[in-house]
Structures are given as C-alpha cells and as structure tokens.
N, C-alpha and C positions, 0 to 999 in steps of 0.2 A: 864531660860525658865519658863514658867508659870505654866507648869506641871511636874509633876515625865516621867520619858522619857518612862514609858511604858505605861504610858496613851496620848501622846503624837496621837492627829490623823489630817494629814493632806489631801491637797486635790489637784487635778490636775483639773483644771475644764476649757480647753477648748472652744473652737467657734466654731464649724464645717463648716468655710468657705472654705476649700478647705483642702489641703495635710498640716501634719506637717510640720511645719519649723524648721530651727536647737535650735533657740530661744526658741521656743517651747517644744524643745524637753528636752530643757538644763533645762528647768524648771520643766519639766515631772522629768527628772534626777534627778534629784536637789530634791522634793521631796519622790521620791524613798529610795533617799539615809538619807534622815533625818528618812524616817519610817523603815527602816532596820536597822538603826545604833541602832535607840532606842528600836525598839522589839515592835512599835506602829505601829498605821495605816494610810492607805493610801485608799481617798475616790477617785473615777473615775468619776467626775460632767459634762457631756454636757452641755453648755451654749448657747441651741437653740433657741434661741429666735428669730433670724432671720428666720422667715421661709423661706422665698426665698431661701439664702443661706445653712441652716441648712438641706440639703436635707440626705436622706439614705447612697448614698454615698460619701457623706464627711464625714459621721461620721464614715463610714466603713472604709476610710484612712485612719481616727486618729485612732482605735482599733489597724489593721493592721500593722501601723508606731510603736505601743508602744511592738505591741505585738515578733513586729521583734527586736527591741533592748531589748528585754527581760526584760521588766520595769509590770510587772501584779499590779495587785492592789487586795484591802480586799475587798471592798465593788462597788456596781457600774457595771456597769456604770448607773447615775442616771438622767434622761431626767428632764431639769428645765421646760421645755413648762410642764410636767407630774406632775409640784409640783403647780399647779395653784389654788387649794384649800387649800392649805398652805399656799400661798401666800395672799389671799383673806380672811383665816382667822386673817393672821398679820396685812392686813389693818385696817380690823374692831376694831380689839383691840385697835389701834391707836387713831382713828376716837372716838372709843369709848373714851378713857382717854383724849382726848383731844388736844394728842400729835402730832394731825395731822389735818388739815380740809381741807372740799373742797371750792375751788377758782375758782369764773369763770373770772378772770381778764384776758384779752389780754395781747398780747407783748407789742402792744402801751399802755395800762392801768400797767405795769410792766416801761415800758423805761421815763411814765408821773409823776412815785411815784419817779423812780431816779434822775430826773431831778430837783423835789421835794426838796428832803431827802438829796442827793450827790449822787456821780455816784459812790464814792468809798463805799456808803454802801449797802449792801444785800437787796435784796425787803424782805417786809416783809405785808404781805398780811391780810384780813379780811376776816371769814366765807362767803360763799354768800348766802344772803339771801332765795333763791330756796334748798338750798341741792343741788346744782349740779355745772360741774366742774370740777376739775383738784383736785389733791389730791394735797394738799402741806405737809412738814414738819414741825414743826416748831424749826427754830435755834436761838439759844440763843441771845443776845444783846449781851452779856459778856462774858470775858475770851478766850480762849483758845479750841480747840479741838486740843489733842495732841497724835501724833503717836512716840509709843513706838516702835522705831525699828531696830530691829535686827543689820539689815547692818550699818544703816545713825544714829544711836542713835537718839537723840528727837528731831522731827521735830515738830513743832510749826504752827497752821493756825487760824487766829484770826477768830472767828465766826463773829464779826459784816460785814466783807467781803462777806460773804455766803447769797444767797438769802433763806428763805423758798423755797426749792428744791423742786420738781414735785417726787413723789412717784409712783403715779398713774393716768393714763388718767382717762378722765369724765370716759371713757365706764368702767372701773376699770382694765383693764389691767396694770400692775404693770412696773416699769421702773428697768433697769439692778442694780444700785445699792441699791434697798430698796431689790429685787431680790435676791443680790447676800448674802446680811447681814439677812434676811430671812431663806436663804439656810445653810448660815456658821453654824446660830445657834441654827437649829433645827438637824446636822447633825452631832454636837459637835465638831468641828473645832477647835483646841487650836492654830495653828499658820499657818500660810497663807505665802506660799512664792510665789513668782510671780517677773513678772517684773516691773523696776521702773514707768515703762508708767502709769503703775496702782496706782500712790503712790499719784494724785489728786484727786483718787475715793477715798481714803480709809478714807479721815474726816467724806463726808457723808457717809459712810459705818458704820462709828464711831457712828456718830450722830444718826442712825436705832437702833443701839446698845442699845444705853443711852433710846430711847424710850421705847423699846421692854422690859427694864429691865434685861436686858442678859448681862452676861460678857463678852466681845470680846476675840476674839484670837491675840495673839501677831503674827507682821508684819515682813517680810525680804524682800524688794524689791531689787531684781535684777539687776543691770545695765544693760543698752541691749547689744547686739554685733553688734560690728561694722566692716567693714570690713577692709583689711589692708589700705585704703587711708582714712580711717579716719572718713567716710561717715557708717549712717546707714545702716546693713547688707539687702541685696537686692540678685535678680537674675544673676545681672551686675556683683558679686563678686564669679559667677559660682555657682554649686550647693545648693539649697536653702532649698531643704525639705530633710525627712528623707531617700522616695522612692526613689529619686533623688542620692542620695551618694548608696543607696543599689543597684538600675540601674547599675553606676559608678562602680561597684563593690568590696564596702568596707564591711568590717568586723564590725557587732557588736558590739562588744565590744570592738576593734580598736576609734570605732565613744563613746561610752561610755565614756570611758578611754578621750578622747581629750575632748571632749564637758565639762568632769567634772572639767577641768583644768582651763577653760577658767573664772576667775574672783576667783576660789577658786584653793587653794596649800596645800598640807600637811605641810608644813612646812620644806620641805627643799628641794633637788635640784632634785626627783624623778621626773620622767615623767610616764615609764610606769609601771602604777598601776595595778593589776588584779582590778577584782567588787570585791574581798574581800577584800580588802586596800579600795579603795573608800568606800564599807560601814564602815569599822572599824573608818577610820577616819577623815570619813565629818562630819561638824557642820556648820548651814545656818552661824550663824554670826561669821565664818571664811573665808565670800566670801568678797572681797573687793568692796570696792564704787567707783574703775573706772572701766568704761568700757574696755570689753577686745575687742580683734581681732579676731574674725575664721579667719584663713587663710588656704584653703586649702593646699598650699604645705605640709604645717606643718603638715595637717591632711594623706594625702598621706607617708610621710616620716614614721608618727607613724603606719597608716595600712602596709607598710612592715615588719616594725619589727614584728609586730604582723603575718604577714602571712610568713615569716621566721621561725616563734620559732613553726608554725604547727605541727602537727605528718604528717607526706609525705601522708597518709591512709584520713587524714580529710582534707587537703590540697587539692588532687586532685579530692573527691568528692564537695567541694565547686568550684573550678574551673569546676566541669564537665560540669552543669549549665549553664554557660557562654561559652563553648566551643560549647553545642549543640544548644545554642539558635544561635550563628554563624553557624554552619554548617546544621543549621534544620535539625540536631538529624542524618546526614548519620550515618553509623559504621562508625568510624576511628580503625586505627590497634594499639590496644590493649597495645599492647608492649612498643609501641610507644610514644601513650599516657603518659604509665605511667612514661618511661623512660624522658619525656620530660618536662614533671611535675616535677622531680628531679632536672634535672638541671639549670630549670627555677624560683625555686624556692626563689633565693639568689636574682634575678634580677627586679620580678615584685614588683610592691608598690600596686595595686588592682587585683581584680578578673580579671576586664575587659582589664587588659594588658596581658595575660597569652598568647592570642590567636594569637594575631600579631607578639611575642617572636616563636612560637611553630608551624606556621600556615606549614613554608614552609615543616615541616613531611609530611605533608598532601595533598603538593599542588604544584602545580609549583611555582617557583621561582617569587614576587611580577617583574612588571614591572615598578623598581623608575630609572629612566633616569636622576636623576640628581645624584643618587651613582655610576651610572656608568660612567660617566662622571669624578667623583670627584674622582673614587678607579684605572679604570680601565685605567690606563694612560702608560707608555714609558714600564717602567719595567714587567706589569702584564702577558706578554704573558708569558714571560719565566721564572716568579715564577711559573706560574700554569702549566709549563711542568714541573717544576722540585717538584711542588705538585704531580700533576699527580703518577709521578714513583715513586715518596716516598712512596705515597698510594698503589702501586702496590706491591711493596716489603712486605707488612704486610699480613703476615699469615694469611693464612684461618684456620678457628676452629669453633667449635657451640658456642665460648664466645661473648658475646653482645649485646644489645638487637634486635641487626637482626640475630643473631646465626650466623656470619661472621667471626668474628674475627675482626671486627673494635670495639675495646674497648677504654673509653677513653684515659686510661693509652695506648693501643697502638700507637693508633694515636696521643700522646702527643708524645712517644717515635721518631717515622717516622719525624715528624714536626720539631719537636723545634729545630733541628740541621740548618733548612736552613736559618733564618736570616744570621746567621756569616756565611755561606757558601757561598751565594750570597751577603756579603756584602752587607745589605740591615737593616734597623731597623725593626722591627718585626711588626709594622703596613704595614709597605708596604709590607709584606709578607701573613699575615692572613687576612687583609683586602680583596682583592682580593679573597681569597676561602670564603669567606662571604658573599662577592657579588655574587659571582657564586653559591651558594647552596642558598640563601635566596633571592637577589632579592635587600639587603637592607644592611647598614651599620651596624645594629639594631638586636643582637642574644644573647642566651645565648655563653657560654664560646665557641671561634671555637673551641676544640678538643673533646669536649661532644656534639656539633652539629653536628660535622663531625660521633662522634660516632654512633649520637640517628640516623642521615639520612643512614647511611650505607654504606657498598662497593657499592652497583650497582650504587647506586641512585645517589652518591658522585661522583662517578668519570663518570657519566652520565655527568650529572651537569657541572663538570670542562671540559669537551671534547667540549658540544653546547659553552661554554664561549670561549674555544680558537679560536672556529670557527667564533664567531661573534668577535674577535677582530679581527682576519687575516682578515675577510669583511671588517673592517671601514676605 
C-alpha cells in the first residue's frame, strides 16, 4: 500500500442516477471494509453532475441504501456540482503552467489532423489564437502512463494513443475525469477502489495527476458482476438494487456477508462471516481479477441461515413489518403470531416468505385448486376421519398457544401412529390435513401447524374438507 494503514482514506463517490445497485453496493462495501480494517477513512463523494439525473431523490436512495446496510462513512457526503471553485481554480493553474490550453478545433478539424498524423495517434492540438475553446490537456508523445494496480498489477497505456483530452468546455465547466482527479486530491485520497468499467478513466485521471503536481492514490479495479448466465448483471437476473432485496425481504447483513464474497475469500472455505471477520480480514488486492456471479439462490440460501441463527425476540419484530404491511396493520392474535414465528423460523429464507408459511392462523384456508386436486384423491376422506378422532382424543388443558391442549408434542403424539395404521406413507397422511388447515401443500411442520391453528379451528377445518370431498 502506499500509505501506513491508519492514514489510509478512501472514497465511495457515486452517481445519483437512480437506486443503488448490488455492484454498487459491493464497491460501497468493499471500501468500507478496507477503512475499518485499517482504522482509516472513508469519504462519502456524490458525483452529480448530471443534473437531470442527479435530482434530490436519487441521492436520498443512495444515503438511504448505504445507510440500511449499515456501511456510515467519516466524512461527507460531499456534492461535486458544490466543488465548482475548486475545480476552476485547478484549471487555471493548468492553463497557467501550461499544462493545459484552450482549443477551438472541431471534430472535423480533430478527425482532418488524424487523417494527417495516423488514426492510431492522439490529436494533439494548438493554443487558439482567441483564448477561447475547449480546454485541452496536454499528453506526452512518450512513454507510458502506467496504473499501479492493486487487483490487475501494472497495466500499461501508451500515451502517443491518447488525444490532448477535453478537460473543460469553452464555458469552463470541467469534465468527469479532470473532476474526479481534482476531487481525489484535494480530499487526500490514498487509494481508489471502484469498478473495472472505470480502469479507461484512470490514465487520464493519472495524467491530471502529473499536471496538478500531486501524488495519485493507488488503484484496485473491481471486476463487475455478472449474472449466473454469464451476461452482465441486469434486472432480467431479478433483484438489482439494494431497496429491491430489502423489499424482497433480506437481511443486512445476510446481503453484506454475500456481496463481500463475491470476487474476494478469506482464504479458505468460510461463507458465513459476521461484519467483524469481513472487517478483520479484507484486503482490496485479495479480490480476484474474474468476474464473479450474484446469483440470487445463493443469496436467499445465505439470508436463512442468517435469519435461522435470530434471537426468536429480533426474528419476529423484523418479520412484524412485512406481516403488517400484508395485513394493513389489522391486530392478529398475539399468541399466535408469535407461536407462528417459532415454528416458521427453520423454514423461511426471507422476510417476505414469513406471511404465506403463517397466513392461514389468520385466515381461511388459501383457494389452490390444483393441491387439492393433487393431495385430495381416493384415500383422503378417510385419513381425515381418522385425523379427525385422533384430534378428538387429545386432552383439553390451558397448555398451547390456544390454551387447548393442542400442543405440539401432543398432536405429534395423536398423529404419528396413523401412517402404519392405515397403511399409508406419511405423505399421504399429513398431506391432506395440510391441505385442509392451509389451503396449500406449503407449511411449516404439520404437527406445529396443527398446534399454532388450534382444536376449534383444526377440526373446523378438517370437517368443511370432508364435506367438500363427499360433494365432488
């Protein structure tokens, strides 16, 4: 590295074209985790220069997005459009030494010098006689501009390729890369991680550099993500931004933990890391130079585990959220809830599957016509009479969470004898009281569903089902 790691200060710097993306977010990550590990800093840079785009709330996504995956930053957030006298005093300096002038040559007076000169070399332009113009650079004939970097080690761009680059319009408004190299090093910037897309900016970034008199900060360009068919990561590969998975109902630091994995590993066959393993031990150029995969399964797979290992207490007020934005907030029965929360907990992989596992406590029976088609066939009537009386035999008590005595241990006890009684496999047994209490093939465990729903409700339930089987 270029610096001792506690003066080490990086930067997250943003577009505000719309909601974070995961890419986005991995880079947000990403240097998060290089200014935690090192006990340095982390600068929070908007890159609005799009006005159009750059509106109020887009930037209030990106806050929003960083501040829900719990990534804060030191300094910032710092508006580029807000450093325009910084900018304007780095031109003049240029201008002044030399290192820069203005051009009024056209595209056709640019495409008549390469036609000239060779197409494979760089324009390379003259003062215009007015003072006025286009702001050019100027780039070497010779040598090399070389990026020292982190991930791809030394990459190589021959300068006689480069035209004298446009810095600043006539009107002096300043262009993204004289902008961004401006920005880096008046904000003391020691190393820049970002994605690779960015790794053709960073000569003339370099080359602002060598003008300015300033030291650069060392580079680790990113590979971007791709999705699992191999294609760059898009909408088409389902969730795309950060709101979007938080929607979906993922976990934080579920989404942390995976997105950090994706191009960089600790070093051996760990997946799920808390945020203090990922800070203790990330390092940018331990991220690899291919591109990786988000692939949602994978990330659904890791938010269970994560939402398994909950405390039951922080588990069901993160579910509560999603349960009332489904029910627009009625009371549901308490008990219920919470009982239902327990036993659901082994089963959901997001927030947002809690509700359709849990719905039927709450509600009649869904109306899926094709489980009942597919469960309720030759044998069903007369497992669910011989449900039925089994259920009937179980003690009443205040044990349960309907104070019935339908506990699960009880109703596991009544149950589990009638496969081998009816000679039947135990799907074609609990199947059918699945479909009659929910509606669906789709629950937690039957003898904790049969629990959380109760005596009345349960054998409600199984009495309408034998009745609509005697009709068909």
């Amino acid at each position: 590295m270029s610096t001792s790691e506690s003066d080490l200060r990086v930067r997250f710097a943003p577009s505000p074209t719309g909601a974070l993306h995961i890419g986005g977010a991995r880079t947000a990550l990403y240097n998060w985790l290089a200014a935690r590990h090192s006990g340095g800093e982390l600068v929070l840079r908007i890159e609005d220069t799009d006005l159009e785009r750059s509106t109020p709330e887009n930037v209030g996504q990106i806050l929003d997005a960083l501040r829900w995956l719990g990534l804060d930053w030191d300094e910032g957030p710092i508006s580029q459009v807000g450093r325009a006298e910084a900018h304007s005093a780095a031109l003049e300096q240029l201008l002044e030494s030399g290192a820069a002038y203005r051009d009024s040559a056209t595209a056709d007076d640019v495409k008549a010098w390469k036609a000239e000169h060779g197409v494979d070399r760089g324009y390379r332009g003259s003062p215009s006689a007015d003072g006025v113009g286009a702001v050019r650079l100027r780039v070497p004939d010779d040598g090399d501009t070389v990026v020292d970097d982190l991930i791809r080690g030394e990459v190589r761009f021959p300068n006689r390729s480069y035209d004298d680059f446009v810095i600043a319009r006539g009107d002096g408004s300043v262009l993204y890369n004289f902008a961004v190299a401006v920005d880096d090093a008046d904000m003391g910037i020691t190393e820049v991680i970002r994605g690779d897309d960015h790794l053709s900016n960073t000569p003339k970034q370099l080359l602002v550099f060598e003008a300015l008199g300033t030291d650069p900060p060392r580079y680790a360009h990113v590979p971007l993500l791709h999705g699992p068919d191999g294609k760059k990561l898009s909408k088409r590969h389902g969730a795309a931004s950060v709101q979007e998975l938080r929607d979906a109902g993922y976990l934080p630091e579920a989404i942390r933990n995976y997105i950090a994995l994706l191009g960089w590993g600790p070093g051996d066959d760990e997946t799920l890391l808390s945020t203090e393993d990922l800070v203790s031990r990330f390092r940018p150029e331990d991220v690899g130079k291919s591109s990786a995969v988000f692939d949602e399964k994978k990330l659904r797979w890791m938010n269970g585990r994560y939402m398994r290992d909950m405390p039951l207490d922080e588990y069901r007020t993160a579910v509560r959220a999603f349960v009332e934005a489904e029910t627009s907030g009625r009371p549901l029965n308490e008990s219920r809830f919470e009982f239902g929360c327990e036993i659901v907990q082994e089963k959901a992989q997001t927030l947002q599957e809690v509700w359709p596992l849990i719905r039927f406590l709450f509600e009649p029976p869904v109306q899926d016509e094709k489980a009942w088609r597919k469960v309720m066939k030759a044998d069903a009537d007369r497992v669910l009479t011989e449900v039925e009386a089994a259920l009937f035999e179980v003690a009443a008590s205040e044990d349960g969470p309907n104070a019935d005595g339908f506990t699960s241990v009880a109703v596991e006890t009544a149950l589990e004898p009638l496969p081998e009684k009816l000679e039947l496999g135990a799907g074609k047994v609990f199947q059918p009281i699945r479909v009659a209490i929910t509606g669906t093939t789709i629950s937690p465990g039957i003898f904790e569903s049969v629990a959380a729903l109760g005596r009345e409700e349960t054998l409600a339930r199984i009495e309408i089902a034998r009745l609509k089987l005697s009709s068909d």
